[in-house]
Residue frames as a rotation matrix with the C-alpha (Angstrom) as fourth column:
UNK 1
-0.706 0.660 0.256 -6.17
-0.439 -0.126 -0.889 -19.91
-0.555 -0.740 0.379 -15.69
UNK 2
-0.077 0.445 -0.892 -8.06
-0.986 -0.166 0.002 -21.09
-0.147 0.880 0.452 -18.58
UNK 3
-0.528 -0.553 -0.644 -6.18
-0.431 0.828 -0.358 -24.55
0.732 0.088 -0.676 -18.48
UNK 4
-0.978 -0.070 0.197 -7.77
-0.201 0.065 -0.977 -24.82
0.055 -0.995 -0.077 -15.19
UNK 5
0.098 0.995 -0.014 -11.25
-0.817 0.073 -0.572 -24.49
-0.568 0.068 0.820 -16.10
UNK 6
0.316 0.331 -0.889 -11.00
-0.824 0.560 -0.085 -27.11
0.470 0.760 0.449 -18.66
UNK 7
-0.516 -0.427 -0.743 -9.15
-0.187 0.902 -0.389 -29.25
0.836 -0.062 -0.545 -16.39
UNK 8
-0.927 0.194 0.322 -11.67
-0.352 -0.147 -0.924 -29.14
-0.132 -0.970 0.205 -13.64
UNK 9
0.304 0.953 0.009 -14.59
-0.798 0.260 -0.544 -29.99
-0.520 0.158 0.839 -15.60
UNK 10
0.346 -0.047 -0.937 -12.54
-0.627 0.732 -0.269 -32.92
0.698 0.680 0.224 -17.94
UNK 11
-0.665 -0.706 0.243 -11.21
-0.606 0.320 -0.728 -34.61
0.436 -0.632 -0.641 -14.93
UNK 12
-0.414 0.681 0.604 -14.35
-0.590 0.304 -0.748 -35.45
-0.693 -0.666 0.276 -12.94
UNK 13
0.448 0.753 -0.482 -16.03
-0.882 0.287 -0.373 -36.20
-0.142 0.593 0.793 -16.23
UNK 14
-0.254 -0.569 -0.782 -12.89
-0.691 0.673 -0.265 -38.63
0.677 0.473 -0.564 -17.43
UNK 15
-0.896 0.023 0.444 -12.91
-0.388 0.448 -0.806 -40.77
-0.218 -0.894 -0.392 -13.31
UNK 16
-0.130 0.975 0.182 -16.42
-0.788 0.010 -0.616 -40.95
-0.602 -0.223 0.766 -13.83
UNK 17
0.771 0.522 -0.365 -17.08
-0.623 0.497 -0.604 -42.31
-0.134 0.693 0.709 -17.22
UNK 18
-0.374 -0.405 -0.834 -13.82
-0.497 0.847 -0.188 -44.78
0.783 0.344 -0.519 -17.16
UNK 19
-0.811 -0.020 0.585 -14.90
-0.570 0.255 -0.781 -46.08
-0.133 -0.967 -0.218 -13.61
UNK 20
0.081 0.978 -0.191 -18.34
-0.828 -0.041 -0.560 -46.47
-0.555 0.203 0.806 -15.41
UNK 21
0.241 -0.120 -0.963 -17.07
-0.575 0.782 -0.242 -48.47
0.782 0.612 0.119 -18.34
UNK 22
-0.564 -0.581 -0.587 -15.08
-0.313 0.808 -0.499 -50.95
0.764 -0.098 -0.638 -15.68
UNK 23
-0.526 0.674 0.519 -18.25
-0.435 0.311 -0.845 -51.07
-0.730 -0.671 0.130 -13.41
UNK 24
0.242 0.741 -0.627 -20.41
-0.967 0.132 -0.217 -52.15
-0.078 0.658 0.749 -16.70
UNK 25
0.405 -0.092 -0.910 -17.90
-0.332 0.912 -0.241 -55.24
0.852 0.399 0.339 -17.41
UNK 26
-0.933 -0.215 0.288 -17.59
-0.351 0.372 -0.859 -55.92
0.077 -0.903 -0.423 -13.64
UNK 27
-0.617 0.763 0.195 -21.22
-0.631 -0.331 -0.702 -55.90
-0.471 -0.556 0.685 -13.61
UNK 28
-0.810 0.209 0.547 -22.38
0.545 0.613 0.572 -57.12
-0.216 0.762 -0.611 -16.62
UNK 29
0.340 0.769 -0.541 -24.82
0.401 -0.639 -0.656 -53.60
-0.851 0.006 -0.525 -16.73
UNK 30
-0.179 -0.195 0.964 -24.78
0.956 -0.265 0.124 -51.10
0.232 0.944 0.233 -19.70
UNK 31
0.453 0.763 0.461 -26.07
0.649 -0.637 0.417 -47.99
0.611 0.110 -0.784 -17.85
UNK 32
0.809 -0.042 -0.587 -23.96
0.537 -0.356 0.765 -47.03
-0.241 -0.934 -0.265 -15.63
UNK 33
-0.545 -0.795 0.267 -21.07
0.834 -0.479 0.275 -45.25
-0.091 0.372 0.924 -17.88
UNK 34
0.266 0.736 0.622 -24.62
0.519 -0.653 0.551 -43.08
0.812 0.177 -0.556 -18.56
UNK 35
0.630 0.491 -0.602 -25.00
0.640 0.111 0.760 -42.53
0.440 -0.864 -0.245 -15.03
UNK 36
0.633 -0.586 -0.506 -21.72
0.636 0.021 0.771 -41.78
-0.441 -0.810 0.386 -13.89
UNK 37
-0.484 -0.579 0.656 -20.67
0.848 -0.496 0.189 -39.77
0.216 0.648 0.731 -16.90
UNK 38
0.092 0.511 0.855 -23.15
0.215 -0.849 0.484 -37.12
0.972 0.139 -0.188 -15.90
UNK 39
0.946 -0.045 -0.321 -22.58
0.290 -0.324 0.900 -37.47
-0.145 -0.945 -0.293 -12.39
UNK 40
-0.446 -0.880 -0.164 -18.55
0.747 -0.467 0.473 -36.27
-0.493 0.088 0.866 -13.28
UNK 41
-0.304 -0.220 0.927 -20.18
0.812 -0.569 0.131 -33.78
0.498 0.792 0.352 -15.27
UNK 42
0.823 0.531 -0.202 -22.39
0.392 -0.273 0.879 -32.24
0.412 -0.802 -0.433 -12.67
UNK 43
0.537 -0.667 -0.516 -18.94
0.472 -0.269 0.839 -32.31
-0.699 -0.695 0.170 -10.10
UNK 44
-0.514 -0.832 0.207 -17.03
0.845 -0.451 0.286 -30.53
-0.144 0.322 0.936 -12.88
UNK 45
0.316 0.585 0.747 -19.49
0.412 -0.793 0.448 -27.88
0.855 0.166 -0.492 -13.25
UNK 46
0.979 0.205 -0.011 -19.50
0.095 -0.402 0.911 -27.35
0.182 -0.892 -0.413 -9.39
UNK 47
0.170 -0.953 -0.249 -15.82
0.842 0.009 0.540 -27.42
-0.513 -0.301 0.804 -9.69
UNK 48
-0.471 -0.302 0.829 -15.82
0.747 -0.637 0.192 -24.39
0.470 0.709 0.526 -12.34
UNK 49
0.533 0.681 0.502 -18.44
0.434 -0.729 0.529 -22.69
0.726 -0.064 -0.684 -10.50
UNK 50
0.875 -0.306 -0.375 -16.45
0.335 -0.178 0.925 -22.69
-0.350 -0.935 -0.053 -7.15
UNK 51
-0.390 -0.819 0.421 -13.10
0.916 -0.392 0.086 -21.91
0.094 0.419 0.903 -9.42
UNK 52
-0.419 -0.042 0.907 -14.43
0.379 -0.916 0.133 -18.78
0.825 0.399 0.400 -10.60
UNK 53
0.781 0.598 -0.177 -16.22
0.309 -0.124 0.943 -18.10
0.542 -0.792 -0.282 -7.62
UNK 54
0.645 -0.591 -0.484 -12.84
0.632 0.057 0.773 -17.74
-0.429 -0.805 0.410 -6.01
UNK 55
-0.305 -0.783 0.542 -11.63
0.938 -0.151 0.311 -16.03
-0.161 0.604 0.781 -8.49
UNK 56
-0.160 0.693 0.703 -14.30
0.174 -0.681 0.711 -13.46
0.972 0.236 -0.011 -9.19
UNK 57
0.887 0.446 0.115 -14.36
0.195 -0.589 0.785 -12.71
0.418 -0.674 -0.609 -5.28
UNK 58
-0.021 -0.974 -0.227 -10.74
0.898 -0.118 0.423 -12.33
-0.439 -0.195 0.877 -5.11
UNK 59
-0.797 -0.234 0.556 -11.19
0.474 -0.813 0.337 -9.34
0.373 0.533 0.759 -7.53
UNK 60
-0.143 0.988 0.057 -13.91
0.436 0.011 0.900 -8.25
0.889 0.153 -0.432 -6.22
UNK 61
0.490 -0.251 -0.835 -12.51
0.861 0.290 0.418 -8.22
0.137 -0.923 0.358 -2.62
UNK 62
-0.444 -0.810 -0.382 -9.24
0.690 -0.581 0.431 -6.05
-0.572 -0.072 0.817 -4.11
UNK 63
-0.562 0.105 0.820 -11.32
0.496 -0.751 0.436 -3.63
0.662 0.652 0.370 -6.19
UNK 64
0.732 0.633 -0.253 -13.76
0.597 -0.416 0.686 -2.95
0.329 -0.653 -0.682 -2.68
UNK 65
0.586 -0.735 -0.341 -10.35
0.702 0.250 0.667 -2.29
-0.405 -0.630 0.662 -1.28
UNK 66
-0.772 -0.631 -0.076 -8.84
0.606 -0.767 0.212 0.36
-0.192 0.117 0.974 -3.54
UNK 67
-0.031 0.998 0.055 -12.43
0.683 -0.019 0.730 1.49
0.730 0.060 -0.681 -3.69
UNK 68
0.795 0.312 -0.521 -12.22
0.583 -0.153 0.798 2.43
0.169 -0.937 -0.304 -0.15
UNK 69
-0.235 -0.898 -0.372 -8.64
0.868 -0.366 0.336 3.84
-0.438 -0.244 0.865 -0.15
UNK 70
-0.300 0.133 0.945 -10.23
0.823 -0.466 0.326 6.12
0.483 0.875 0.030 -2.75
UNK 71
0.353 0.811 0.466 -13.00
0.317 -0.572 0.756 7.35
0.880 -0.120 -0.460 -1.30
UNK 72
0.520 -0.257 -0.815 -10.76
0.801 -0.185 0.569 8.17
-0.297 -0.949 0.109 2.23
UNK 73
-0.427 -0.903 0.050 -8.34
0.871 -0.396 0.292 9.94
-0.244 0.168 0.955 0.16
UNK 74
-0.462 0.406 0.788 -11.26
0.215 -0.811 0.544 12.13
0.860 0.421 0.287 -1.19
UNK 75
0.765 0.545 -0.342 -13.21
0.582 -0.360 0.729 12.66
0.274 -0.757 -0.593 2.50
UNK 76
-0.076 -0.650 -0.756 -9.92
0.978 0.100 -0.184 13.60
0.195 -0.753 0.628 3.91
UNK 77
-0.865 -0.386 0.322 -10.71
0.384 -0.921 -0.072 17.06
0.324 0.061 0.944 3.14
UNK 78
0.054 0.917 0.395 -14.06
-0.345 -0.354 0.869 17.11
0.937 -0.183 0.297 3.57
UNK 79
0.488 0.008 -0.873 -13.45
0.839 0.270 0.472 14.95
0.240 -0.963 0.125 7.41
UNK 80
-0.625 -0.472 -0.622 -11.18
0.686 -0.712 -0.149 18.33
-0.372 -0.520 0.769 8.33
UNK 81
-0.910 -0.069 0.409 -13.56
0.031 -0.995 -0.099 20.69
0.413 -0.077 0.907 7.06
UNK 82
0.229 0.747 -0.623 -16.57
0.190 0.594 0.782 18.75
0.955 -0.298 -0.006 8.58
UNK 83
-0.238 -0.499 -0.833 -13.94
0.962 0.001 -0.274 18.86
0.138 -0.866 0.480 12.18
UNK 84
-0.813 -0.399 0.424 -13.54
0.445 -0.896 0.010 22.99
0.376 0.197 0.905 11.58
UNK 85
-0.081 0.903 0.422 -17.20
-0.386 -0.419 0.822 23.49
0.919 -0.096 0.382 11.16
UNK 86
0.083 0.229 -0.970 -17.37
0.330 0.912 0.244 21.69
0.940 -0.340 0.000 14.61
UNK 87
-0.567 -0.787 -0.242 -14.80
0.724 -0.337 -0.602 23.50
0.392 -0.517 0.761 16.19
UNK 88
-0.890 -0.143 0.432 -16.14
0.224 -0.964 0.144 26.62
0.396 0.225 0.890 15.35
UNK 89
0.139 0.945 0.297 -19.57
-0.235 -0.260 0.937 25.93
0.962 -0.200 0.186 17.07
């Protein structure tokens, strides 16, 4: 998982900043490896954020989830003596 993060943010950055270099001597500019290296850096950020983001509400999701199983497993007694006291009026 780890691999992943690094390869989400070096990827965009790499596309970017060679595309840059072969737009400079296509162009005949100097600025645009600048340009385009931060714009890959930017999309790898937003690629790490949305990684963990998916990751960190995946756990998040399954811990609400045995959370809840919990807390049923502890009403059950109180939801039957909650029923009783019902009954009994």
């Amino acid at each position: 998982m780890i691999g992943q993060f690094g390869i989400n943010m070096l990827v965009p950055v790499f596309i970017c900043s060679f595309l840059g270099i072969f737009l400079d001597k296509k162009l005949g500019t100097n600025f645009l490896v600048i340009v385009l290296f931060f714009v890959g850096a930017i999309a790898g950020g937003y690629n790490v954020y949305r990684f963990s983001r998916q990751i960190f509400g995946k756990d998040s999701g399954q811990s609400a989830y045995l959370h809840k199983s919990r807390m049923h497993r502890g009403d059950s007694n109180e939801g039957k003596d909650h029923q009783n006291q019902q009954d009994t009026l």
